[in-house]
C-alpha positions, 0 to 999 in steps of 0.5 A: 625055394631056391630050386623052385625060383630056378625052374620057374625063370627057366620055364620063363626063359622058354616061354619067352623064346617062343619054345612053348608057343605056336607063331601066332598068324601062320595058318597050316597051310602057309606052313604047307605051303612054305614046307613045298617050296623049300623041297622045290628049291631044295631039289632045284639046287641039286639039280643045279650041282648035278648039272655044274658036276656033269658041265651040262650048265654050260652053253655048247660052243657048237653051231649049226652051220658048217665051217669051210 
């Protein structure tokens, strides 16, 4: 019984945590739509580093015109 008590308040403890649910109101294509946007941002703060590693963040101190 006592084995029987504790799997059942277990089974309860997940179930209310949301582990053996779906999110109610988010459709699969908000998902897609939420998964394409974290790739982007993902790969546009690599690129960032990348940038800052190689000091291409940085505006270049030359000019265009010549210096007497």
């Amino acid at each position: 019984m006592r084995l029987f008590t504790l799997g059942v308040g277990l089974y309860l403890v997940t179930l209310l945590a949301g582990c053996a649910t779906r999110q109610p109101g988010v459709t699969a294509a908000e998902v897609h739509r939420r998964h394409v946007r974290m790739n982007r941002m993902n790969v546009q703060m690599m690129m960032q580093d990348i940038d800052h590693f190689l000091l291409l963040d940085r505006p270049s101190m030359l000019t265009d015109r010549r210096l007497p």
